[in-house]
ZABA-169456 format. One record per residue: residue in three letters; residue number from 1; chain; x, y, z of N, C-alpha, C in turn. Coordinates in Angstrom, 3 decimals. Layout:
N
NODE   res     n   chain     n.east    n.north       n.up    ca.east   ca.north      ca.up     c.east    c.north       c.up
NODE   ALA   NUM       A          X          Y          Z          X          Y          Z          X          Y          Z
...
END
This chain:
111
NODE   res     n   chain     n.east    n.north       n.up    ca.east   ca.north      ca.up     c.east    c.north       c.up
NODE   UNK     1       A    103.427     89.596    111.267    103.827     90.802    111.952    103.499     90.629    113.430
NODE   UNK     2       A    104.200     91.173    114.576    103.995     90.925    115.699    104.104     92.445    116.431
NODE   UNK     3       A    103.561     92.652    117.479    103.599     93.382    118.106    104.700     93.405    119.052
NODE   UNK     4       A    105.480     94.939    119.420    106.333     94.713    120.583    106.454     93.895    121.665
NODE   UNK     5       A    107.432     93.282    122.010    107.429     92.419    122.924    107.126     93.070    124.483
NODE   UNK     6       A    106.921     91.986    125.224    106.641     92.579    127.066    107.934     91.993    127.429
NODE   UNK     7       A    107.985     92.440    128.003    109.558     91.588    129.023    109.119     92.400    130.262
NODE   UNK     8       A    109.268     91.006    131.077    109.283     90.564    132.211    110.627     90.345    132.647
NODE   UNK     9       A    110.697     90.398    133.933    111.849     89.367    135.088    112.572     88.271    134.484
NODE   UNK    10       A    110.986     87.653    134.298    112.137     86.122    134.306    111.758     85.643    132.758
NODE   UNK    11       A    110.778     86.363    131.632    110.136     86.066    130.675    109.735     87.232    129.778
NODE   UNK    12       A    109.784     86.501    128.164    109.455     87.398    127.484    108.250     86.970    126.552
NODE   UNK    13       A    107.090     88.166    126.374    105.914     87.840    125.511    106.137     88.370    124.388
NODE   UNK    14       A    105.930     87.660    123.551    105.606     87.678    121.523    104.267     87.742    121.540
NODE   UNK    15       A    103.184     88.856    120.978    102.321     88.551    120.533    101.984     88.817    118.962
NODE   UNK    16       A    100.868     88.045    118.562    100.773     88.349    117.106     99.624     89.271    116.941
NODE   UNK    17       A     98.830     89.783    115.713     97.987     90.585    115.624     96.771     89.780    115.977
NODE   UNK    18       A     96.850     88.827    115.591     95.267     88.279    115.833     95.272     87.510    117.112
NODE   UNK    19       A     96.085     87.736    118.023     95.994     87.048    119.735     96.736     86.142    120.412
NODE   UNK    20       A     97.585     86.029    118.963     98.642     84.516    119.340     99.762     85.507    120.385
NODE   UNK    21       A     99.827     84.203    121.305    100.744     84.643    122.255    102.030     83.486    122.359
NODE   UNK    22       A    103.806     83.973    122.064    104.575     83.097    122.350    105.226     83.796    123.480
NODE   UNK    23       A    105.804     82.457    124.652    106.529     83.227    125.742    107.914     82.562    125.586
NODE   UNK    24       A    109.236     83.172    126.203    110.522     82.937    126.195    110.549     83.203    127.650
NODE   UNK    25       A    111.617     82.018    127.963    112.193     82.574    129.490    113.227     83.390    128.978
NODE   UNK    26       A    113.118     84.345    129.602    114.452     86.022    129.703    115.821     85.259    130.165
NODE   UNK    27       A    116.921     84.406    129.235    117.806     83.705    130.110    118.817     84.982    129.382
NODE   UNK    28       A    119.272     84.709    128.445    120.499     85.287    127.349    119.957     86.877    126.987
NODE   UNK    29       A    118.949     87.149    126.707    118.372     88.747    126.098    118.587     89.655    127.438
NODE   UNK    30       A    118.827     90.572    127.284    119.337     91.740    128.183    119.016     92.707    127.929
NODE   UNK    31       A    119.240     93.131    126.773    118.888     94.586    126.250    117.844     94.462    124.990
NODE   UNK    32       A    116.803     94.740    125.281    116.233     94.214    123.881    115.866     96.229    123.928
NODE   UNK    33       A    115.591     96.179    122.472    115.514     97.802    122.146    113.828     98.204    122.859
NODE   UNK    34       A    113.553     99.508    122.921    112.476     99.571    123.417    111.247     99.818    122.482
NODE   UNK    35       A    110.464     99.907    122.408    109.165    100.242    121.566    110.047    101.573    120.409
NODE   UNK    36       A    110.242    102.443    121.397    110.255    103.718    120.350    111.095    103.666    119.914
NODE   UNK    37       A    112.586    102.865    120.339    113.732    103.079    119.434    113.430    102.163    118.130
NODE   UNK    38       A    112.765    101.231    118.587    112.207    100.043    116.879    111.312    100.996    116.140
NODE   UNK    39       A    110.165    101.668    117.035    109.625    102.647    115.888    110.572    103.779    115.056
NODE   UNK    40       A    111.780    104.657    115.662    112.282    104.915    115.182    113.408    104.631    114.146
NODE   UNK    41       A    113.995    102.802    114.588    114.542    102.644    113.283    113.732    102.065    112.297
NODE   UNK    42       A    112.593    102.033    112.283    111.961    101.447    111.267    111.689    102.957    109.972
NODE   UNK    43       A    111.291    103.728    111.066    111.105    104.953    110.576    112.618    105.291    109.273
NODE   UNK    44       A    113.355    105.702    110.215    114.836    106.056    109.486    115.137    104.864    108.346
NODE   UNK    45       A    114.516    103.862    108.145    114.695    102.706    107.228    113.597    102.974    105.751
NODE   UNK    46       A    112.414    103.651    106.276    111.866    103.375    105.725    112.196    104.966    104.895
NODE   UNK    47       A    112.717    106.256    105.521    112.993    107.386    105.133    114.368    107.115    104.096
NODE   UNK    48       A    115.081    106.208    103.976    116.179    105.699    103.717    116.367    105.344    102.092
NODE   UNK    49       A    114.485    104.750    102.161    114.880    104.125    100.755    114.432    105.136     99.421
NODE   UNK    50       A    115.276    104.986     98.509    115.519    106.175     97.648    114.376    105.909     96.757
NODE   UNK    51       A    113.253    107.056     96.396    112.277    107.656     95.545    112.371    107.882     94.309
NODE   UNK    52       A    112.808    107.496     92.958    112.952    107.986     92.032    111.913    109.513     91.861
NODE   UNK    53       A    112.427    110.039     90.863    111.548    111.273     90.111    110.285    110.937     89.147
NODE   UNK    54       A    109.156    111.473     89.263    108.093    110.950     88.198    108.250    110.908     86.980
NODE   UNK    55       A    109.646    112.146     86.505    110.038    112.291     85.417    111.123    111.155     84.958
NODE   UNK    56       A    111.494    110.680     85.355    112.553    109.379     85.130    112.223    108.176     85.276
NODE   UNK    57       A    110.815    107.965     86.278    110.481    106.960     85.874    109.876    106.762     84.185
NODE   UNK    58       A    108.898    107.966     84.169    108.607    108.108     82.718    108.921    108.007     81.462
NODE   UNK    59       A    110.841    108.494     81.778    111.998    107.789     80.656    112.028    106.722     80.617
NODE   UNK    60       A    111.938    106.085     81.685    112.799    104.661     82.020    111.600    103.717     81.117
NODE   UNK    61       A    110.241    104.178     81.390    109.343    102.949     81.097    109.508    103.189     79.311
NODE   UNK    62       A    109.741    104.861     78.643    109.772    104.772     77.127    110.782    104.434     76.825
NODE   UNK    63       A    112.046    103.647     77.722    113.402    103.473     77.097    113.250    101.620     77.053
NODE   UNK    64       A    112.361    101.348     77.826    112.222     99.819     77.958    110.963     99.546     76.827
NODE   UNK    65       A    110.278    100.651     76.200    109.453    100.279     75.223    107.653     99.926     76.191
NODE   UNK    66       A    108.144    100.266     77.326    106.280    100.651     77.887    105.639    101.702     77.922
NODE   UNK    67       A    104.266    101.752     77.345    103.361    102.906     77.360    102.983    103.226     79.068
NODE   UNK    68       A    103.225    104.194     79.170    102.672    104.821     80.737    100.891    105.148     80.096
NODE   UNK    69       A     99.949    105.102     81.089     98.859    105.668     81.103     98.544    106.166     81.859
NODE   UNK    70       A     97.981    107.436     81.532     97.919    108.696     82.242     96.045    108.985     82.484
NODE   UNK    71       A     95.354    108.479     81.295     94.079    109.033     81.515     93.415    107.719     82.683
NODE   UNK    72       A     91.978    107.597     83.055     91.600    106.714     83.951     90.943    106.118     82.838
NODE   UNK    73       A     90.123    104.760     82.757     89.329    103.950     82.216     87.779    104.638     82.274
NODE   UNK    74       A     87.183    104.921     81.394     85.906    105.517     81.670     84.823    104.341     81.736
NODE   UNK    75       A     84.417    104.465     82.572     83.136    103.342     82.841     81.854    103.477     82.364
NODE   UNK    76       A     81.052    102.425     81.805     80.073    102.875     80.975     79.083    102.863     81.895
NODE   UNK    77       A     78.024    103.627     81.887     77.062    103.863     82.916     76.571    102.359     83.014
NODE   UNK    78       A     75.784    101.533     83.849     74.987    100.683     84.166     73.556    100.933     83.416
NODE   UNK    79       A     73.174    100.404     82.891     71.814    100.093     82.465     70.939     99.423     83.219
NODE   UNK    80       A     70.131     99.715     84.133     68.771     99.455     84.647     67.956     98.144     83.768
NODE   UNK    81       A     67.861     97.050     84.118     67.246     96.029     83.229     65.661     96.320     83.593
NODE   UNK    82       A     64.866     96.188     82.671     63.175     96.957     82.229     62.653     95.343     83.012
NODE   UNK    83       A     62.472     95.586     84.064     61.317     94.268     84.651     59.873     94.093     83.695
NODE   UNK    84       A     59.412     93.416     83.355     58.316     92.796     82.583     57.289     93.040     83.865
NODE   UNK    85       A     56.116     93.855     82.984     55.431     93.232     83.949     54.322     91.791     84.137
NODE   UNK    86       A     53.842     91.664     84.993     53.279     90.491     84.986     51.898     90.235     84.546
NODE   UNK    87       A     51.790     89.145     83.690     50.526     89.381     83.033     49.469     88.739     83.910
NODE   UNK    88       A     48.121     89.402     83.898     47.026     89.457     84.768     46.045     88.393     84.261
NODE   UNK    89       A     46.215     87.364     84.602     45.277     86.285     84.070     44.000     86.389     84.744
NODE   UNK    90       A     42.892     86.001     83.358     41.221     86.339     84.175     41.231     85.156     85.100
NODE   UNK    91       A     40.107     85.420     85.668     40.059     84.118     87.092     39.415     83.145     85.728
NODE   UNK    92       A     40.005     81.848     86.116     38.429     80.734     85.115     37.746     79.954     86.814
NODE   UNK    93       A     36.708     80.634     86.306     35.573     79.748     87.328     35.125     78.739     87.039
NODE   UNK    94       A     35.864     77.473     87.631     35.065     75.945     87.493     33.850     75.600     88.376
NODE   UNK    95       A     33.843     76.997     89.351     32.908     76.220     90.327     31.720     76.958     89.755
NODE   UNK    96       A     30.586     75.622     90.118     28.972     76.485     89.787     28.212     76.448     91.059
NODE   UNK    97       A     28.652     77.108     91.953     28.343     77.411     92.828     28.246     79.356     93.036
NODE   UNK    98       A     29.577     79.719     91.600     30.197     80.955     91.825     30.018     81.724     90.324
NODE   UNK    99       A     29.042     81.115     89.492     29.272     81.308     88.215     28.941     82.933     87.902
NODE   UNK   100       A     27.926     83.409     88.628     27.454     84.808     88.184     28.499     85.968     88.766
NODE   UNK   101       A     29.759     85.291     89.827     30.365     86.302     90.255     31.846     86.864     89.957
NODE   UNK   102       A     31.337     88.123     89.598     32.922     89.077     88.588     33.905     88.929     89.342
NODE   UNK   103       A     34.605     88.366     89.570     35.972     88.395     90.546     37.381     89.242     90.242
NODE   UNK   104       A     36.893     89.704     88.644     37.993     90.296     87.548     37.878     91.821     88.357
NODE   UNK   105       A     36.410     92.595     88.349     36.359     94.037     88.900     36.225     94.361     90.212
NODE   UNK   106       A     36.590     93.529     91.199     36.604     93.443     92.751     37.883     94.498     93.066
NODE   UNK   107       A     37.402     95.245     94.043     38.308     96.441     94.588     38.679     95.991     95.582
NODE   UNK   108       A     39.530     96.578     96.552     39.604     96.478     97.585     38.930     97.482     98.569
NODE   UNK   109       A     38.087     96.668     99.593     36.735     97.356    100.427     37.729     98.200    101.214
NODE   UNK   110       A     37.547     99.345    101.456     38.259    100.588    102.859     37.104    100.159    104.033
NODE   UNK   111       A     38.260    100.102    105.023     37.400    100.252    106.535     36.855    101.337    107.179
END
């Protein structure tokens, strides 16, 4: 898809959506349409094309043998997975330097 062109004097700019730029020298083009008359025939093109009825499409799909669905898909809630908690291993003291000391009932000291 490109954006309206610039025309210049002696040159014409093409740009694209994401920055690409092509240029033409203006030799043969003369009249090129302007912004709003392209927005407007795009418009009248797009007002143009014919809408069926909700009710006929509805025939059409039970005459070709397709089920229409009407309700939405109900989604099953998510379930929360139960984290384990982590098991609290006693300290083992190898050192005998440390043997008489509880390290299991140690709090944390407040300042």
């Amino acid at each position: 898809m490109t954006l309206p062109p610039i025309v210049k004097d002696d040159f014409i700019i093409l740009r694209d959506l994401d920055g690409g730029e092509i240029v033409f020298l203006n030799q043969s083009v003369s009249n090129l349409p302007t912004e709003d008359d392209v927005l407007d025939r795009i418009r009248e093109m797009w007002e143009s094309v014919p809408v069926p009825n909700y009710q006929n499409v509805l025939e059409e799909l039970n005459r070709a043998g397709i089920k229409h669905q009407t309700e939405e898909a109900k989604k099953e809630p998510v379930k929360k997975i139960e984290k384990r908690k982590k098991y609290k291993r006693r300290i083992k003291i190898t050192n005998t330097h440390v043997k008489g000391l509880d390290l299991n009932n140690l709090s944390k000291q407040e300042d």
